[in-house]
C-alpha positions as CSV (number, residue, x, y, z in Angstrom):
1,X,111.5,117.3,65.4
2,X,110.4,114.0,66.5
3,X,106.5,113.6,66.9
4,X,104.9,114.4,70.3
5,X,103.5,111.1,72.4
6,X,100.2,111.4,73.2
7,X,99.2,110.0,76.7
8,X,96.3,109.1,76.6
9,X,93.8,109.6,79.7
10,X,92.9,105.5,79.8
11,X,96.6,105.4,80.5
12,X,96.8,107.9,82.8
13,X,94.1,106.3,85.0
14,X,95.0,102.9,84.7
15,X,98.5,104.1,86.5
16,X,96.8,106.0,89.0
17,X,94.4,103.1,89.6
18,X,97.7,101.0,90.2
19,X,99.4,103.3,92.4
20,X,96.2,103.8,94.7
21,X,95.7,100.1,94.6
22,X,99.7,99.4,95.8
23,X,100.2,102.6,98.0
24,X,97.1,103.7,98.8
25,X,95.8,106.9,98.1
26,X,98.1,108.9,99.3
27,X,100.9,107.5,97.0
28,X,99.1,109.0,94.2
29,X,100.8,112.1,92.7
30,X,101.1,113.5,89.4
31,X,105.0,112.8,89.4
32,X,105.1,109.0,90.3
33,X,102.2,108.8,87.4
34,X,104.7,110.5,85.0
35,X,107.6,108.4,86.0
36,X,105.6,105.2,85.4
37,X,104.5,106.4,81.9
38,X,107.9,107.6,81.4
39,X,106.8,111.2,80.7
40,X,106.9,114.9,82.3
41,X,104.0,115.9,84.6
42,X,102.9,118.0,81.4
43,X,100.4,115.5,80.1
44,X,98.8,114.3,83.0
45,X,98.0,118.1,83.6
46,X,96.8,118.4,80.1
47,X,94.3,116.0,80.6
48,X,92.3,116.6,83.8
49,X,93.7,119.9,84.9
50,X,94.4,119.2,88.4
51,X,95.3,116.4,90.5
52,X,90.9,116.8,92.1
53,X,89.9,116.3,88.8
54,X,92.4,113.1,88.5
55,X,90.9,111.8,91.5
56,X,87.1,111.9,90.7
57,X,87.7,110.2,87.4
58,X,89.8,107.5,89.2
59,X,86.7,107.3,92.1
60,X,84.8,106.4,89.2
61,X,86.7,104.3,88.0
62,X,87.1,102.4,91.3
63,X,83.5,102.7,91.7
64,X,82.5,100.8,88.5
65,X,85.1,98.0,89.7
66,X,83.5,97.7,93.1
67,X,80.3,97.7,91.0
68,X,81.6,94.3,89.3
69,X,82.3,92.7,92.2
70,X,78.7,93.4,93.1
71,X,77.2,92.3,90.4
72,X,79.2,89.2,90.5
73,X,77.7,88.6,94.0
74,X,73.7,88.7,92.6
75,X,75.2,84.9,90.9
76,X,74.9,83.5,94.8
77,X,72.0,81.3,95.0
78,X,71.0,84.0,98.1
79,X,71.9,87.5,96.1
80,X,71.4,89.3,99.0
81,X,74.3,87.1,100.9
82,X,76.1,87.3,97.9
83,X,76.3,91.1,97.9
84,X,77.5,90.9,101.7
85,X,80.2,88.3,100.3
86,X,81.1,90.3,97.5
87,X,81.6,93.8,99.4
88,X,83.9,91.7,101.8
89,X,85.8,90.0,99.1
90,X,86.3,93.6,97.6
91,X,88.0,94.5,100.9
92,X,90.0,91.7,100.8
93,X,91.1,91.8,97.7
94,X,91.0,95.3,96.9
95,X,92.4,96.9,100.3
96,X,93.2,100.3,99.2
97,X,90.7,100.6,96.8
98,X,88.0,99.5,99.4
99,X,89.9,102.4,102.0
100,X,89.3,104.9,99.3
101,X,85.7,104.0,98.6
102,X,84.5,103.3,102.0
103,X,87.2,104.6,105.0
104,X,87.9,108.0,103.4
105,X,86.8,111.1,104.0
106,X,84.9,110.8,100.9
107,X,81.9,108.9,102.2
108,X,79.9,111.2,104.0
109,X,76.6,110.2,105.0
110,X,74.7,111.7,108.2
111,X,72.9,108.6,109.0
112,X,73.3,104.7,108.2
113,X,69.3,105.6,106.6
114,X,70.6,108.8,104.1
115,X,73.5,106.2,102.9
116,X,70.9,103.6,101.3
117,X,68.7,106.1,100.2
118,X,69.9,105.7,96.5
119,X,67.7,104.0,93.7
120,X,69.9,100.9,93.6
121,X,69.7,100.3,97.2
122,X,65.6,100.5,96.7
123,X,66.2,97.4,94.6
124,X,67.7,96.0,97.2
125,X,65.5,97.0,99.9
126,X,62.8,95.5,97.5
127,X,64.3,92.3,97.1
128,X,64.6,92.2,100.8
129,X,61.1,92.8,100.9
130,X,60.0,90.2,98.1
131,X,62.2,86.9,99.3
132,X,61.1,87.8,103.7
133,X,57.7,88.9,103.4
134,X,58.9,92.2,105.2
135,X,57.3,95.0,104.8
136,X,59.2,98.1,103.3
137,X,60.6,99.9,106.6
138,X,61.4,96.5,108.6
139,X,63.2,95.6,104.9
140,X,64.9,99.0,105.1
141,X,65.6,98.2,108.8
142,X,67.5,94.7,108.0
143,X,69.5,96.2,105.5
144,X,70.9,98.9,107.4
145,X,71.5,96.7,110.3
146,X,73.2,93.9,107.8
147,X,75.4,96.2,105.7
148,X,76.5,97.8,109.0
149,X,77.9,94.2,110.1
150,X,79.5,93.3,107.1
151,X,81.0,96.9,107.0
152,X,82.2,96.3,109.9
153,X,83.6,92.6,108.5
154,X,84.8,94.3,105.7
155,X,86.5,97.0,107.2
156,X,88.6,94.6,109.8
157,X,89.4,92.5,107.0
158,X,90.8,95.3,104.7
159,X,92.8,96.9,107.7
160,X,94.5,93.5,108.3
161,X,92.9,92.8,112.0
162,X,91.0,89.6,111.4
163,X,91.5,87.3,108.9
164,X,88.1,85.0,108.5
165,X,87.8,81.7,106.1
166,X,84.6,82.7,103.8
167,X,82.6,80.2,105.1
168,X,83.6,82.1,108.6
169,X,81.8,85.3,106.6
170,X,79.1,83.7,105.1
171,X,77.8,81.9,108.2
172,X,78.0,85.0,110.8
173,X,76.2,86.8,107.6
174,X,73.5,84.2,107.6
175,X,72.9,84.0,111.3
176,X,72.5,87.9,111.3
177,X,70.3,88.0,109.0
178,X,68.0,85.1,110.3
179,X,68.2,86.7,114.0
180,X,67.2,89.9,112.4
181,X,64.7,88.5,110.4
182,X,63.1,86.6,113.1
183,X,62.9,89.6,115.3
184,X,61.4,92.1,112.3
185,X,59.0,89.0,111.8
186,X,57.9,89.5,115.5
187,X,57.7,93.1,115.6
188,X,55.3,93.0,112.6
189,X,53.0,90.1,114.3
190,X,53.3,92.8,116.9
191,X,51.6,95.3,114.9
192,X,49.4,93.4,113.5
């Protein structure tokens, strides 16, 4: 009897991860996996069960990408603009994967506020906070009101509606962010 081949889960993901990034995913099934590892459905079934389980592991896995991509944009002389830059360049780049992470029915947030309540986004919205002179809320504030443009940016851009040159991106980024900056600058004169 020859021996058995062991799939290994890496292997399993990286062809789901391939398959989502080409068809989307909805093109991801447990059969197209095996046919692309050249093996029954058997071992992808052995490893994570059911095709849910599959799926988280591969979120994750597209997760930590996107996280890259992020990271990558803190090198911009501006990290903040790089961020924006580098979640639009994930959309461009990454359409499918950006559709799964962001235009899927697994984001879920009640309010643009619950979505940057994580502690990474605090770093952010302390870095706001630290290179304006903003206090905390009106930092908070910016960074809801940016992310929601460049959401928006992002989410033309990885549907195919708008095709814009990066220096397009990076200028409407950086005259949002003035304008809202100027007017969170008011407000708090305001208060004072």
């Amino acid at each position: 009897m020859p021996p058995k081949i062991k799939i290994k889960e890496d292997a399993i993901l990286d062809v789901a991860l391939e398959i989502t990034r080409t068809s989307g995913i909805e093109g991801l099934n447990a059969r197209e996996i095996a046919r692309i590892l050249g093996c029954s459905i058997q071992p992808v079934f052995r490893t994570f069960q059911n095709m849910d389980n599959l799926k988280t592991a591969l979120y994750q896995k597209v997760e930590d990408s996107f996280n890259t991509y992020m990271l990558d944009g803190m090198n911009h002389r501006i990290p903040f603009l790089g961020m924006g830059l580098a979640y639009i360049r994930f959309a461009s780049e990454e359409k499918n994967l950006f559709k799964l992470l962001f235009m899927s029915e697994s984001l879920h947030v009640d309010s643009p506020m619950d979505m940057i309540a994580g502690d990474d986004n605090q770093e952010v919205i302390a870095m706001i906070a630290g290179m304006t002179g903003l206090n905390h809320d009106h930092s908070k504030k910016l960074y809801v009101d940016i992310w929601l443009l460049t959401h928006g940016i992002a989410s033309l851009v990885a549907t195919n509606q708008c095709h814009f040159s990066h220096e397009e991106i990076e200028t409407i980024l950086m005259d949002a962010f003035k304008g809202y900056l100027n007017l969170f600058t008011m407000k708090e004169e305001e208060q004072s």
